[in-house]
C-alpha positions in Angstrom: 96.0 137.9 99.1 96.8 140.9 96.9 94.4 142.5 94.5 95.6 144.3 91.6 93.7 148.1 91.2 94.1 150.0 88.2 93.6 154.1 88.4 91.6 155.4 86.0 92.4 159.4 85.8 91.1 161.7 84.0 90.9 165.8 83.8 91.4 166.9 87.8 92.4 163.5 88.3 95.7 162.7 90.1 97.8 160.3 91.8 99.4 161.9 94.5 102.6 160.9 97.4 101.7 161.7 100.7 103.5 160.5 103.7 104.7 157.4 101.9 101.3 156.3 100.2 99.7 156.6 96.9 96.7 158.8 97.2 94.4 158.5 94.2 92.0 161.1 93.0 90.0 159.6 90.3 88.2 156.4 89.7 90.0 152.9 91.2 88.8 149.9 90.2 90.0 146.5 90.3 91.6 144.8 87.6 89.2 142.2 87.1 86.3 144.3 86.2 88.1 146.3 83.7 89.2 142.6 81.6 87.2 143.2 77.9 84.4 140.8 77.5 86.6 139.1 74.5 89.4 138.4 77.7 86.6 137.2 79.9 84.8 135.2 77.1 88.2 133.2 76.3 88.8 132.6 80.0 85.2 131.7 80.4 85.9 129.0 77.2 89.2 128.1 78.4 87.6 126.7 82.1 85.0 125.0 80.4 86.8 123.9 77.7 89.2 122.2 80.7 85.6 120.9 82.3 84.6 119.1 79.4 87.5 117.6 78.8 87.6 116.7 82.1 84.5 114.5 81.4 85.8 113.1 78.5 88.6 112.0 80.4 86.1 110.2 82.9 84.0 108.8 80.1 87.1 107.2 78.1 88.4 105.9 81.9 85.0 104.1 82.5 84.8 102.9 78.9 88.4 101.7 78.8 88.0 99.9 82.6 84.7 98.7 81.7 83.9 101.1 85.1 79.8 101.4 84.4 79.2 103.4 87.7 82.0 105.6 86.3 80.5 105.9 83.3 76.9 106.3 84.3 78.1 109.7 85.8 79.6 111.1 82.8 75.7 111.2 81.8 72.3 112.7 82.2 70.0 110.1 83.0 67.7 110.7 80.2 70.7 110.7 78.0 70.4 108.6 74.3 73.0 106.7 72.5 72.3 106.4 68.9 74.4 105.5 66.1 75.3 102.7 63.8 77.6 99.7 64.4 78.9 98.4 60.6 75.3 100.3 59.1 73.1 98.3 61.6 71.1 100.9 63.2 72.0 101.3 67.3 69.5 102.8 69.5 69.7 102.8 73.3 68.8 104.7 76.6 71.3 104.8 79.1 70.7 102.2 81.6 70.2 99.4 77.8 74.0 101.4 77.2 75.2 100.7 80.6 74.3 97.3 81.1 76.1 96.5 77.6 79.6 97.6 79.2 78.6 95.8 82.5 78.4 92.8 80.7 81.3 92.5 78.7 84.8 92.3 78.9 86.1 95.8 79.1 89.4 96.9 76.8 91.8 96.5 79.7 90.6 93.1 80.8 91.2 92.1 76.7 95.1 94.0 77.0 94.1 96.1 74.3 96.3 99.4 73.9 94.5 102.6 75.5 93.5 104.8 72.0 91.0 106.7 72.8 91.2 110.5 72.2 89.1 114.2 71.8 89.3 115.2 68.3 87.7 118.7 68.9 85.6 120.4 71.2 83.1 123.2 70.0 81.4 125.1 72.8 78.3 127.7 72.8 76.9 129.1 76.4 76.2 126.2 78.1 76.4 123.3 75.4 79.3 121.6 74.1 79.8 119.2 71.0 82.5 117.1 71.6 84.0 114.5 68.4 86.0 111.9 70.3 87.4 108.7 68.0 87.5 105.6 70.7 89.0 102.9 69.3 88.5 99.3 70.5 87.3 95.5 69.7 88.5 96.0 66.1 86.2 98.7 66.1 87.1 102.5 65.3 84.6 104.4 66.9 83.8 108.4 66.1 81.3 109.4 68.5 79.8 112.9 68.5 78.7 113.6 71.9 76.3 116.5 73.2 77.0 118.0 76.8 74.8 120.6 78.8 76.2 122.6 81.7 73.8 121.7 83.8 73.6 123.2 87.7 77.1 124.0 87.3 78.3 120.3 86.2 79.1 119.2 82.7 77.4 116.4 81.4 76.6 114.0 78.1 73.5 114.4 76.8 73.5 112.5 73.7 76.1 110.0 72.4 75.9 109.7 68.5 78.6 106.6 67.3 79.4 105.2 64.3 82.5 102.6 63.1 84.5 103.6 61.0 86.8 101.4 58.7 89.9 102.2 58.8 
């Protein structure tokens, strides 16, 4: 593997040719710790920004398949999903959420067309909001979902949904 150095000289400082090498009087440091925090920051929000979406990707697979064990893992355990379906109120924990997809036909098993998509993604540290649209059943979904990094893994923390009309 190669790693990239970068010489930093500076009065006294040279870089000098001696018996076919680079000899370096002054500082050498790798390239990696000289990236500016504003570099490091956007590659830091472009991997997690890939994570989350990753999740979202799993979430919309287990909706869409009617998968509940896949979907279970896209959540914390204590997670809430709260909302309104048509201005009825909706309020469940996640194993009253779960069971509801267990127990129905799932999207694919009605031949319905896969729609669902990430609207935007808004990231902070370690939380995340993420505005999906997931339509299905004659329904058009927006759901607002809240992720924590959480030892290293991604994971919904809160589902907010609502329908609506089109």
């Amino acid at each position: 593997m190669a790693v990239m150095f970068l010489v930093i000289t500076s009065g006294n400082s040279r870089i000098d040719q001696v018996n076919n090498k680079l000899v370096c009087k002054g500082a050498l440091y790798p390239v990696h710790t000289l990236l500016s925090q504003k570099e490091k920051t956007m590659n830091n929000y472009s991997d997690n920004a890939t994570a989350v979406a990753a999740v979202l990707s799993t979430y919309f697979e287990g909706i869409f398949n009617g998968d509940a064990e896949l979907l279970r893992s896209t959540f914390h355990p204590q997670a809430l999903v709260i909302g309104d379906v048509n201005g009825q109120p909706y309020f469940k924990n996640l194993d009253q959420y779960i069971d509801g997809v267990k127990n129905r036909k799932s999207p694919r098993e009605l031949n319905e067309t896969f729609r669902m998509e990430i609207l935007s993604i808004e990231i902070i540290n370690s939380i995340a909001i993420v505005k999906a649209r997931v339509p299905m059943f004659d329904f058009n979904y927006h759901d607002l979902l809240s992720l924590n990094k959480i030892d290293g893994k991604w994971v919904i923390v809160n589902k907010l949904l609502t329908n609506v009309n089109a």
